[in-house]
C-alpha positions as CSV (number, residue, x, y, z in Angstrom):
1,X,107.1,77.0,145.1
2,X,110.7,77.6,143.9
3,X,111.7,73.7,144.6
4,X,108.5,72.9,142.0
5,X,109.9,75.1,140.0
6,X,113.4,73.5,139.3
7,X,111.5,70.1,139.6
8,X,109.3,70.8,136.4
9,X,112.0,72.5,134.4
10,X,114.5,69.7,135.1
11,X,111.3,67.5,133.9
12,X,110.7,69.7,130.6
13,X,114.2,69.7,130.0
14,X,114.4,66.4,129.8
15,X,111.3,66.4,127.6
16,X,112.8,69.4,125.2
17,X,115.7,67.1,125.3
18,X,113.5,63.6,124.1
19,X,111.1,66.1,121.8
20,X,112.1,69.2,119.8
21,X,110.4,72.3,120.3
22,X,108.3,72.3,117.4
23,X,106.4,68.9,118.2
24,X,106.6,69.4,122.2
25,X,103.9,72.3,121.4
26,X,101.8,70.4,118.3
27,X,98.7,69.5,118.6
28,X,99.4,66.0,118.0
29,X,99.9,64.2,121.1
30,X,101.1,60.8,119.7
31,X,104.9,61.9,121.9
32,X,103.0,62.3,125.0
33,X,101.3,58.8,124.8
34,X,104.6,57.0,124.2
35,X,103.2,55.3,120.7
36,X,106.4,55.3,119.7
37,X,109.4,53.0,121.4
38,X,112.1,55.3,119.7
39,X,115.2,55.9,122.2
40,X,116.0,59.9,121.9
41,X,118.5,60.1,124.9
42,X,121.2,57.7,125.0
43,X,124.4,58.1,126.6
44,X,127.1,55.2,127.3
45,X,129.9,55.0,129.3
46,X,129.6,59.2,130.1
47,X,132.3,60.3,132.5
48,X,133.3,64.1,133.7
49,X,136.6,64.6,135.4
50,X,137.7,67.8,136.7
51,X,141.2,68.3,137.4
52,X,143.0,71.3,138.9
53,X,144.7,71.0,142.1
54,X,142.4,67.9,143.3
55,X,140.9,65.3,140.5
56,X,137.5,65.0,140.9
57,X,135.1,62.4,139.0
58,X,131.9,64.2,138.5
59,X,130.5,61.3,136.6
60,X,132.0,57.5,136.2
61,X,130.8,55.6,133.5
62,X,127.0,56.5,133.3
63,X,124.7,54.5,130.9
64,X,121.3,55.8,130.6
65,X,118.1,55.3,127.4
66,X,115.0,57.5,127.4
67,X,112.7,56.3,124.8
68,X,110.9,59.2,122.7
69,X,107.8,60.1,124.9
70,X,108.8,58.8,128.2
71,X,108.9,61.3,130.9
72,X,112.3,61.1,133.1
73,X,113.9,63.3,135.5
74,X,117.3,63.7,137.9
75,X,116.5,63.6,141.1
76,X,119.4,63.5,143.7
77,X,121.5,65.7,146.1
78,X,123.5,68.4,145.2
79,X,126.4,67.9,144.4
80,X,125.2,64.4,142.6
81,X,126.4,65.5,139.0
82,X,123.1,65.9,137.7
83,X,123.7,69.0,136.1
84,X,126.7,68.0,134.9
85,X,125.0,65.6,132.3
86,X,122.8,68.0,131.1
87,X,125.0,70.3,130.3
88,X,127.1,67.5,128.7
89,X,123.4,66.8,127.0
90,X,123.3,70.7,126.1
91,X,126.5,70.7,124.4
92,X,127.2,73.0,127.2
93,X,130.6,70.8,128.3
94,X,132.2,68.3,126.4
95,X,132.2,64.3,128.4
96,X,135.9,63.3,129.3
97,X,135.0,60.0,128.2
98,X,131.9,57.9,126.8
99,X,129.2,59.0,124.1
100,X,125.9,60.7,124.3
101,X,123.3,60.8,121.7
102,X,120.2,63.6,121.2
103,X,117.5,62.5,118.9
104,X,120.1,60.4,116.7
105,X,123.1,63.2,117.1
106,X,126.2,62.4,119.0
107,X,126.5,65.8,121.4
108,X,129.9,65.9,121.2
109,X,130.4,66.2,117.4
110,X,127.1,67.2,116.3
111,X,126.7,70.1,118.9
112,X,124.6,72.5,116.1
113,X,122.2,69.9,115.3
114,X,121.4,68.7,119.1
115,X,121.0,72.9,119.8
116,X,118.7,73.1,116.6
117,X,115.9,70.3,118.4
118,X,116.1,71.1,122.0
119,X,115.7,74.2,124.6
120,X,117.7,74.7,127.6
121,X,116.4,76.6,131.0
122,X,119.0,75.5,133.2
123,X,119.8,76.3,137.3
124,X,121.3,79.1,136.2
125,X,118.2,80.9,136.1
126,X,118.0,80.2,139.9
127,X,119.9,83.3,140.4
128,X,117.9,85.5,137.8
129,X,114.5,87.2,137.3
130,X,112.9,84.3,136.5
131,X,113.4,83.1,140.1
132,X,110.1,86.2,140.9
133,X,108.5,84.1,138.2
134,X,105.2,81.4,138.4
135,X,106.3,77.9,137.1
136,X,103.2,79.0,134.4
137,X,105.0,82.9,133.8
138,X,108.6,81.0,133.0
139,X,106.5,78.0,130.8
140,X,105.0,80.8,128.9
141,X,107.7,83.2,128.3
142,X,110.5,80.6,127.2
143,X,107.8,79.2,125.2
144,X,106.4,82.3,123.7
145,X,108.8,84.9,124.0
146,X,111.7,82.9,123.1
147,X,110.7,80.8,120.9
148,X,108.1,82.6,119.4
149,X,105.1,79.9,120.1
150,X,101.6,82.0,120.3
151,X,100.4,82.1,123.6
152,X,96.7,80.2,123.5
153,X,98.6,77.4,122.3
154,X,101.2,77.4,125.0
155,X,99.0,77.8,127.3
156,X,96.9,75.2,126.5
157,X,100.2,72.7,126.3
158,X,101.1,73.6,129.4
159,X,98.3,72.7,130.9
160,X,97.8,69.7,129.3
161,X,101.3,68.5,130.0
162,X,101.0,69.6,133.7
163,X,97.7,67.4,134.5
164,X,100.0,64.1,132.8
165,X,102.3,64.6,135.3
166,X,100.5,65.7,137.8
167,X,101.8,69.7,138.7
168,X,98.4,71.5,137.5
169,X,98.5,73.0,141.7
170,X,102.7,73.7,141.5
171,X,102.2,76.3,138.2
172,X,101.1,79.4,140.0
């Protein structure tokens, strides 16, 4: 249940990433559908070096689109650098090279506009409470709770959003 957990939220967080919060839970579905051929997530050339005593490339030149409605996730091993770029996406760390792009703001300049439109539930929360948690009880809290959504209509978004990609049986 936990491995669906972290799948959906990696999926959402991509979503929160290509929608903000405020049209992720409308009633118009018109992002969900993909009408629109609008790239939110761009990134070009995106590298992450660590250095201390060794120098380690986390990421090396990643290029990556994700058009405004389309549904992508990051699947790999650990130790793939998957979290890496989100938190680059999150404003969370800064790229060592390259340029990344949130609904039309560059993440490494415009870090208070790309927090503004998107929501963040990262593997952090692997270690924490919300670990005891359903994938529905952590939908619903950082939907309602922290972002103050009211609860029929959360609940009825994520229901919707898990039949489109197919995790109605992974939210309990």
């Amino acid at each position: 249940m936990f491995i669906h957990l972290l799948i959906l939220i990696k999926v959402l967080v991509i979503k929160f990433l290509i929608t903000n919060t405020q049209n992720f839970f409308s009633k118009s579905n018109s992002h969900i559908t993909g009408s629109e051929n609008m790239e939110e997530v761009i990134c070009e050339n995106i590298s992450k070096v660590y250095k201390g005593k060794m120098v380690v490339k986390a990421l090396d030149s990643v290029n990556l689109r994700v058009s405004k409605g389309e549904f992508f996730g990051f699947l790999g091993p650990n130790g793939a650098s998957k979290t890496t770029l989100v938190r680059i996406f999150t404003t969370l760390l800064k790229p060592s090279g390259g340029y990344a792009w949130i609904g039309g703001y560059e993440v490494s300049r415009d870090e208070k506009e790309v927090r503004r439109i998107i929501g963040y539930a990262g593997q952090d929360s692997e270690r924490s409470a919300f670990s005891r948690l359903t994938v529905r009880e952590n939908l619903l809290y950082f939907a309602h709770a922290l972002r103050n959504i009211p609860k029929e209509e959360v609940k009825e978004r994520i229901k919707h959003i898990a039949s489109a990609i197919g995790f109605e049986d992974k939210l309990n």
